[in-house]
N, C-alpha and C positions, 0 to 999 in steps of 0.2 A: 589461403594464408596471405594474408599483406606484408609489404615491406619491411615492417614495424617490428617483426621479430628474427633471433639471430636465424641464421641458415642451419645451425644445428637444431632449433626448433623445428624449424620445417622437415628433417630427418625424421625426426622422432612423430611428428603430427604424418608423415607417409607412412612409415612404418607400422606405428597403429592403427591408422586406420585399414591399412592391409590386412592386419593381424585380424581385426576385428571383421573384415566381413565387408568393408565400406565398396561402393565400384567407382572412386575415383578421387582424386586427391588435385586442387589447382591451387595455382598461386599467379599472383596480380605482377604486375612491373608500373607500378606508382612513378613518377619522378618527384621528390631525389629519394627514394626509399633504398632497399638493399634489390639488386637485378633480380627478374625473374628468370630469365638464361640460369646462372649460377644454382638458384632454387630448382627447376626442374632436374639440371644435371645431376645435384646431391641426391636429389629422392630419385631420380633414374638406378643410380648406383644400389639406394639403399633398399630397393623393392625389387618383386618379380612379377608380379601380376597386375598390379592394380592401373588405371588410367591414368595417365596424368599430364594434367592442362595448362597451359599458359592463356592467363588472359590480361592483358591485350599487348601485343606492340603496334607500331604505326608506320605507316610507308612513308616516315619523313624525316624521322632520324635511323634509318636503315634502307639502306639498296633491297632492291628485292635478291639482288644475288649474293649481299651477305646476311638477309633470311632467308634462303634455300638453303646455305652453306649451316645456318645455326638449326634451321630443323629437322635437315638429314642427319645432322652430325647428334643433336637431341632422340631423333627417331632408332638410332641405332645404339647408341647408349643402352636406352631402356629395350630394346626388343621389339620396336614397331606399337609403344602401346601411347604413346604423344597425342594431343587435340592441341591445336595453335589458333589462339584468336587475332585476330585485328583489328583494329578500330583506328581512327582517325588522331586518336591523344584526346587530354583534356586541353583546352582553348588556352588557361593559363598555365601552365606547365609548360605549352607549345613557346607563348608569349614569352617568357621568360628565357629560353635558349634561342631567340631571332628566330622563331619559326612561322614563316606566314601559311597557315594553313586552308590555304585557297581551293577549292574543288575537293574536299573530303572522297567524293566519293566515286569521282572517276578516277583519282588515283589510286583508292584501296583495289579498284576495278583491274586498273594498269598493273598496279600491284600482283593482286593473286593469279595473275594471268602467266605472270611473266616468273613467280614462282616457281609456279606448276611446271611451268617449259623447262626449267632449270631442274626439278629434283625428275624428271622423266631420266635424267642422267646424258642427257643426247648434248650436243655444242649449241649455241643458241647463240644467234644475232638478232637482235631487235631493237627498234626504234619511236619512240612517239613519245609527246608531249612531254612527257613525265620520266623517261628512262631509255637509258643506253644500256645495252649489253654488245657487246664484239667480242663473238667468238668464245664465250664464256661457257665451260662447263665443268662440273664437278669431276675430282680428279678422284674418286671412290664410288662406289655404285650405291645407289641410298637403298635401304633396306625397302622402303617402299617408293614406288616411284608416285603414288597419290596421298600426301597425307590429308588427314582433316584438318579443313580451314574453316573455321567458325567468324565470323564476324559479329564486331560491336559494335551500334549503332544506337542513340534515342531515338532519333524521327524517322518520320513516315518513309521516308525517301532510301535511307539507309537500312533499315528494315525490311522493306523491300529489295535490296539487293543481295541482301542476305538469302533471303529465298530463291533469288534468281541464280546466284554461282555461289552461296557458301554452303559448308557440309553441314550448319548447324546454325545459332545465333545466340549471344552472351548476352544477358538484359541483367545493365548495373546496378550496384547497390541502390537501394530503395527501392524499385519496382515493386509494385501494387498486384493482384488478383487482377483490376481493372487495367493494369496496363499489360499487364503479361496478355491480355485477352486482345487488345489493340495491339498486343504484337505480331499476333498468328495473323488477324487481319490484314497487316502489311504483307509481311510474308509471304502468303499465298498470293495475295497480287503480283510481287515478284516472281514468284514459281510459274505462273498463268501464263506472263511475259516469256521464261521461256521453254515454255513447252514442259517441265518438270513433274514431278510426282514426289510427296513429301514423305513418302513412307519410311526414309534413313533419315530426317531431321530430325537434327536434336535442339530442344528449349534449354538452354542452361539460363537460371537465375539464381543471381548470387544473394546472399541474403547474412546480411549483419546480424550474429547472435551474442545473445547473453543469457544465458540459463541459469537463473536463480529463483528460489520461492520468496527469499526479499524483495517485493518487487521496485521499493524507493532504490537500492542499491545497484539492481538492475538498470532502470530507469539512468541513473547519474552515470555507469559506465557507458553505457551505448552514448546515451547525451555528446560525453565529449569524444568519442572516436566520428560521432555526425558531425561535431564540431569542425574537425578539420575538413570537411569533403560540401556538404553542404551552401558553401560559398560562394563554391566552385561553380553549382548547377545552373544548366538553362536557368531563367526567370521567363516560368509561362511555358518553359518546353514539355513535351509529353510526360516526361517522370511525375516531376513537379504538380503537372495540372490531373493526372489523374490520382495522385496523393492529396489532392485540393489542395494543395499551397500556394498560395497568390504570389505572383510577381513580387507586387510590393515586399512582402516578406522575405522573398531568395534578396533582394537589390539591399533589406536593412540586415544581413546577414554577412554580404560583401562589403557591405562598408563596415563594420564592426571589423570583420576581419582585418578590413586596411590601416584602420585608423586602432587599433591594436584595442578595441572594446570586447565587449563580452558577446560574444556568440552563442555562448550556453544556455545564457538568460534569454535567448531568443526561439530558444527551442520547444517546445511545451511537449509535457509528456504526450498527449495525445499522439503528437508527431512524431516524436520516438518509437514507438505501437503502431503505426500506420506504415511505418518507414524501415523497419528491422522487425527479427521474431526475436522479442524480449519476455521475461518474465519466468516464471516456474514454468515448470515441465509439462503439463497440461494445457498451459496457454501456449505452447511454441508449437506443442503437436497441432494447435489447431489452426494457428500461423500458417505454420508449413502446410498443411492443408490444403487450406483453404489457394494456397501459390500451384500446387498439384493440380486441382481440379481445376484451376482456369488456365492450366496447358502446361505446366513447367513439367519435361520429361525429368532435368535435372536440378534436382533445388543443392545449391553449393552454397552451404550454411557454416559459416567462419566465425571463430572467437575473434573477439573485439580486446585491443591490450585491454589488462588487466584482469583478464577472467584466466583463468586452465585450461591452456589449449589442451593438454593430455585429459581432462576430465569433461573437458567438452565434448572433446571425440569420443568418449566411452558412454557419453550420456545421448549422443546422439545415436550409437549403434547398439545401444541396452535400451531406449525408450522409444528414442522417437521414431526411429526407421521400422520397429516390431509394430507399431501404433498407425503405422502411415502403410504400410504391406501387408498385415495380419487379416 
């Protein structure tokens, strides 16, 4: 669940889908949308079994010792049942609060390193390029001293490092069959590097839905939730180029957006369909699919505003997951 809806939505979207059967529930930390801290907290409280993930925060507006302090303090809430992503932030989002985001990915590196030391629960001093700790340690014993750290990443580089030191890897909205496939590739390169064996990674891809048998009314929801995100993308980055969408097209979509034009008009259904699981119920089973078989352990399939998140969730653990398991 994204930012976009209240916190008691996201209650009710944990809830049911526990009730129903589902094996995980996540929610995004967008900026400026509503926190994802707050959101896992709520559905911590309001469930007993089911998983539940945060994707993404960034080693750049948080210390890694006040994310240790927020994942133990998250992990023991729920009872040890937390997955925490990280990723680098989005480029403009960073832009926009003075954040110069230089070295992505030796600092997610610095980062999860310096976590991990921290939720062991032991005092930790440490020093390098990116971070100070003196003498820092948690004043409560974290319920687990490893939790799972997922990393998000688009390119090659970062993707790879996901396989070399994360428990898993988050592949963002829009990702392709063909890119989920380019991801495992990276991946494993990273695993190779060091020395690792992948048999506990997990694929999570998220995946923008709208489940309707109108398919024009489909079509024009998902349109504008891509509306706002789409702007945003590399031009020419992995997502993009394995979606076929040409540079040119992401750069006249950033400028519409700047210059307050129409973004939606830039959209073509085709792109909509290539880029989220839209449509009736037949077509998303085979969406989802089709993301399954070129590696996604976890396909995390979210309502888009304006649809029913309560009747999405019921439509996804009455159809689609019986269709996709049976």
């Amino acid at each position: 669940m994204t930012g976009v809806f209240p916190v008691t939505e996201a209650v009710r979207l944990a809830r049911e889908a526990e009730k129903l059967g589902l094996g995980s529930v996540w929610f995004a930390e967008d900026y400026f949308f509503r926190g994802g801290i707050p959101y896992l907290a709520a559905a911590s409280v309001a469930t007993e079994k089911i998983r539940i993930g945060l994707g993404v925060i960034n080693p750049y507006t948080r210390h890694p010792a006040l994310i240790a302090m927020e994942f133990a303090t998250v992990d023991e809430l729920c009872g040890g049942r937390a997955i925490f992503g990280l990723g680098s932030g989005v480029p403009h989002w960073m832009w926009q609060m003075g954040y110069d985001v230089k070295k992505p990915l030796s600092r997610t590196r610095a980062c999860v390193g310096l976590v991990r030391k921290i939720m062991t629960g032991d005092k930790v001093s440490h020093e390098d390029k990116f971070f100070i700790a003196r003498d820092i340690q948690l004043i409560f014993k974290p319920v687990r001293t490893h939790v799972p750290i997922y990393l998000a990443f688009e390119g090659k580089m970062g993707l790879a490092l996901a396989g070399e030191i994360g428990d898993g890897a988050i592949l963002s909205i829009f990702n392709t069959p063909d890119y989920v496939k380019f991801a495992w590739e990276r991946v494993r390169k990273g695993a190779e590097k060091s020395g690792r064996n992948l048999d506990d990674f997990e694929m999570v891809s998220y995946l923008p839905m709208v489940i309707d048998e109108d398919l024009d009314r489909a079509l024009n929801t998902a349109r504008k939730f891509m509306a706002l995100y789409l702007p945003h993308s590399q031009p020419g980055g992995p997502l993009m180029a394995h979606a076929g969408i040409k540079p040119e097209t992401t750069l006249e979509m950033k400028k519409a957006a700047e210059e307050g034009g129409d973004v939606e008009g830039l959209i073509t259904d085709e792109m909509v369909q290539t880029l989220g699981v839209v449509g009736g119920v037949e077509s998303c089973i085979k969406q989802v699919r089709a993301i399954v078989e070129a590696g996604a352990h976890t396909p995390v399939m979210f309502p888009v505003p304006g649809t029913d998140v309560i009747q999405t969730v019921k439509t996804i653990a009455s159809e689609i997951v019986p269709a996709l398991t049976g």
